[in-house]
C-alpha positions as CSV (number, residue, x, y, z in Angstrom):
1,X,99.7,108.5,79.7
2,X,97.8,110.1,82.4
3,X,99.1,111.2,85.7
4,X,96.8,109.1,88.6
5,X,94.4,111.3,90.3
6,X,95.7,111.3,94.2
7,X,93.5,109.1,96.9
8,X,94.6,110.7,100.1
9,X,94.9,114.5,100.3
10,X,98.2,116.6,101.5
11,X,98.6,118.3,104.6
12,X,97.9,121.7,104.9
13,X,100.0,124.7,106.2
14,X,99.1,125.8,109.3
15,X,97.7,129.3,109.5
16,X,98.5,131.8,112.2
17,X,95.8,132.3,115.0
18,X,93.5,129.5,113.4
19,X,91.3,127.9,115.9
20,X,91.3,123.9,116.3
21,X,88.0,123.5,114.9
22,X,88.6,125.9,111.5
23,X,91.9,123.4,111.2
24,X,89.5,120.2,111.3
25,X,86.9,122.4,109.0
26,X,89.7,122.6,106.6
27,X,90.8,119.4,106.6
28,X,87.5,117.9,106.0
29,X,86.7,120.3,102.9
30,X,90.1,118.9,101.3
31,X,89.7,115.7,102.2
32,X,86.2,115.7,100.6
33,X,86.5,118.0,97.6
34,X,89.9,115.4,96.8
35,X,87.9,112.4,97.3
36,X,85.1,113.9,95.3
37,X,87.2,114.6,92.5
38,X,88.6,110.9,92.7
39,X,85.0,109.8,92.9
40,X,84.0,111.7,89.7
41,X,86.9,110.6,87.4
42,X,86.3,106.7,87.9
43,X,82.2,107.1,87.9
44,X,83.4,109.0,84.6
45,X,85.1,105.9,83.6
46,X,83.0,103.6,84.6
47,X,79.7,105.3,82.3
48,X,82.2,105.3,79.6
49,X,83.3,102.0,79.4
50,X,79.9,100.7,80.0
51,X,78.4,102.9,76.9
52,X,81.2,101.7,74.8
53,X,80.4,97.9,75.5
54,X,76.6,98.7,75.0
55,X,75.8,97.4,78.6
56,X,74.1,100.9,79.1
57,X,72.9,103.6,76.6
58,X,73.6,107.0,76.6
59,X,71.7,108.9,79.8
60,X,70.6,105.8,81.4
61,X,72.2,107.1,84.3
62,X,70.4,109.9,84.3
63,X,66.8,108.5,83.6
64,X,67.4,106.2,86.5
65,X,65.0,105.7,89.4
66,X,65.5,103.9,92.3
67,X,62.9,101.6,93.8
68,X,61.9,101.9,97.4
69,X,64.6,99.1,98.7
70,X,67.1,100.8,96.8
71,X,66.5,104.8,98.2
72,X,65.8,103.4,101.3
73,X,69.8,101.7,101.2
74,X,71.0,105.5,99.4
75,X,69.4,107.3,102.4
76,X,70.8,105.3,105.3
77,X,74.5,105.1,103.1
78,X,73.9,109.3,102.9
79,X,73.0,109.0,107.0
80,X,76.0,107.0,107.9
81,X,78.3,108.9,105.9
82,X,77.0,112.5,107.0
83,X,77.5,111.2,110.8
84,X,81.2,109.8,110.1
85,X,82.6,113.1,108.0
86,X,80.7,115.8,110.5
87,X,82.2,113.4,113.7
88,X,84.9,115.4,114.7
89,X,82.6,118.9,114.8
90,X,79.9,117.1,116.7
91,X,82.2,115.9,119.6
92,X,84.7,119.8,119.0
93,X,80.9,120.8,119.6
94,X,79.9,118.5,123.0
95,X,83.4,119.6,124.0
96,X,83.0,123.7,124.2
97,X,79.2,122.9,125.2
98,X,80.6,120.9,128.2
99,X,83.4,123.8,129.0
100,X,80.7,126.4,128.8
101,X,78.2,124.8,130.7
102,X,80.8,124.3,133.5
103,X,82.0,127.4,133.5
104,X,78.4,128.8,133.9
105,X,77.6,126.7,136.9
106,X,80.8,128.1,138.1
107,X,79.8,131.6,137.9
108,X,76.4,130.9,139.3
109,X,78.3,129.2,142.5
């Protein structure tokens, strides 16, 4: 029997002099790369066991092209996704631009 592929990742070891936003970087890349891997194994699956109950053949997958209804659902899936994993950076990234812009109008006082 196979050992279950893990769902949520571990936490990482804290490096020395790491910055906050390299942390949440690294974090994200696990998280991702072990839900990717999770992702793979049970799409993996799920061709197989489709094949072997001739409900698809052999490259179907591959061959396949969405309708217009159907990319236009992929692309907003891909856009809502992209906005939730890249969340953290965007608001790390309003933060500093926010501390930056008030220390410039600062200096400029």
């Amino acid at each position: 029997m196979t050992t279950p592929l893990p769902t949520t990742p571990k936490g990482l070891a804290t490096i020395p002099g790491q910055r906050l936003v390299d942390a949440q970087m690294m974090s994200m890349i696990v998280a991702l790369a072990s839900q990717q891997t999770v992702m793979r194994a049970r799409i993996d699956a799920c061709e197989r066991l489709l094949i072997e109950n001739a409900v698809l053949t052999p490259g179907a997958i591959d061959t396949f092209v969405p309708d217009a209804a159907a990319q236009a659902e992929r692309d907003l899936l891909r856009q809502q996704s992209m906005t939730k994993i890249f969340r953290a950076l965007h608001e790390a990234g309003e933060a500093d631009l926010a501390a930056l812009s008030a220390t410039t109008a600062e200096e400029a006082a």
